[in-house]
N, C-alpha and C positions, 0 to 999 in steps of 0.2 A: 251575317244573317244567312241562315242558308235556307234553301227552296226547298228542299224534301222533309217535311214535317208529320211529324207518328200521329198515327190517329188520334185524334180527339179524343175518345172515348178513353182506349189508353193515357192518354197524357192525364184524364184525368183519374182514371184508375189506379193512378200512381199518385196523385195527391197523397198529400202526409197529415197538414194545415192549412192549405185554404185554396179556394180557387174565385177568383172574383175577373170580371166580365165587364169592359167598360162600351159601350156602343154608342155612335155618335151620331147616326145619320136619320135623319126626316121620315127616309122611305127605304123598304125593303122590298124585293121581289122573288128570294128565294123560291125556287120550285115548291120545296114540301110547303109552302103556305099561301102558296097562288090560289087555291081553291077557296078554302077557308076565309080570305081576307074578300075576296070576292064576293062569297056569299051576304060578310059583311057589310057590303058599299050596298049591296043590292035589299040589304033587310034590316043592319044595325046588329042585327044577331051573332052570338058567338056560339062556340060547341066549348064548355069546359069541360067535357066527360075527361078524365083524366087515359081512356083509353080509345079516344079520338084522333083521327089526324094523325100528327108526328108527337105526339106525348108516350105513346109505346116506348120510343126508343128512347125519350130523353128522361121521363120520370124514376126508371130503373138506376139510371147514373147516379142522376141526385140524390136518391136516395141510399143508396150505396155507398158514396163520398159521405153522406151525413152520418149516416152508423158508422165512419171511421172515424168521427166526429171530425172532420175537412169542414171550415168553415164557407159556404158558397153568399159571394154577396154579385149584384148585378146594379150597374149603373148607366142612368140613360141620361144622353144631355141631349135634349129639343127645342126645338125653336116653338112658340107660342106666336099665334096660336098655331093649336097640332093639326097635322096632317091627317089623312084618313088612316093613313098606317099606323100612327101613333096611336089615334083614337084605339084602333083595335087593338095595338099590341097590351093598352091599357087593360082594357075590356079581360082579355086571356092571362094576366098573370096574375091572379086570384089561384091559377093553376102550378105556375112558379112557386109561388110562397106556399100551398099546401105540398110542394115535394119536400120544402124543405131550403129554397131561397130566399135572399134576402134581396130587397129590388129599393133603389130611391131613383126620383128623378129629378134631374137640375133644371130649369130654363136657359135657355143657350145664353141671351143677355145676363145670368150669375155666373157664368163660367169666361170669359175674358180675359183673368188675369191669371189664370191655370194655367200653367204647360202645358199642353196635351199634345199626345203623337198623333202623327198621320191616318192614323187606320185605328178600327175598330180593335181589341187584341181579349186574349185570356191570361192572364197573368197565375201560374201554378205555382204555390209554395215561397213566392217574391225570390223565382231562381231561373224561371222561365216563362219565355213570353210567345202564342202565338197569334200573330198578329194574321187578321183577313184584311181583306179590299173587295170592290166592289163597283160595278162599272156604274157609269153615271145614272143608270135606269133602276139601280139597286141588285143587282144580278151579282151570283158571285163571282171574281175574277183572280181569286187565289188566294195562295198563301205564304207563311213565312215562320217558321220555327226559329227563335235563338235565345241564347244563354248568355248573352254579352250584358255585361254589369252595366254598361251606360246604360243599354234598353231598358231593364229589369228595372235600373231605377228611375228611370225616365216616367215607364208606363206605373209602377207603383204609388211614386209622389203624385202622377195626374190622378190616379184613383181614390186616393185618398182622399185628396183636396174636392173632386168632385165628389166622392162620398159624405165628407164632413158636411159638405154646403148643400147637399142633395134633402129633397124631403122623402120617406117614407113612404109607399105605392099607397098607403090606408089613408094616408092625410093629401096626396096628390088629385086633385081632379082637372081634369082633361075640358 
């Protein structure tokens, strides 16, 4: 695994067929969404305008990866009941799936008998993985780029398996 990892953006720019996103934690505290989630706790309310917040930068990708027809799926495993983070992240991806995402969620008690890796990851093209981490408060605390076939199939079989058994963001409520 190596610590210098191409940007994001890039690695997905380079998709061919697919880029799927497995995410595993309760709580996030990313900078670009401190605001936003905030506002949330404090009114229930979300911003979907597609040109709000940090959707400038991410709706272009997606949709760019999808006219190359790169399939995007996103999978969330949580614990029930959800956290306020969950709740929101719920609430905002009505915004995902009109770029052009595919989004399920598991309950953490269906997912048990999965394999799953350590960290959150992106898995491009089932050839490469880049995996994040994140300090116990939800902050970001890095990254890791690799191309190692244990990983690729490590993080692949867990996505799957949580996809299989995942419901559908339209039939999930919170």
């Amino acid at each position: 695994m190596t610590q210098s990892a191409p940007d994001f953006a890039e690695l997905l720019r380079g998709a061919q067929r697919s880029a799927v996103h497995l995410e595993m934690r309760d709580s996030y505290s990313v900078g670009d969404e401190v605001e936003p989630f905030d506002h949330f706790k404090k009114t229930g309310e979300v911003d979907n305008d597609p040109n709000a917040s940090f959707w400038p930068t991410w709706i272009p990708l997606v949709k760019d990866a999808i006219s190359r027809g790169v399939v995007m799926r996103r999978a969330r495993i949580v614990s029930l009941p959800v956290t306020d983070y969950i709740r929101y992240e719920h609430a905002i991806t009505p915004v995902n799936l009109m770029a052009g995402e595919q989004v399920r969620w598991l309950p953490r008690s269906q997912a048990s008998e999965i394999a799953l890796p350590g960290n959150d990851f992106w898995l491009i093209d089932d050839r490469l993985v880049l995996f994040h981490w994140f300090t116990g408060d939800g902050d970001w605390a890095g990254h890791a780029f690799t191309e190692d076939p244990a990983a690729v199939k490590l993080c692949s079989s867990a996505f799957e398996a949580v996809w299989a058994a995942g419901t559908p963001h339209e039939k999930f409520t919170v």
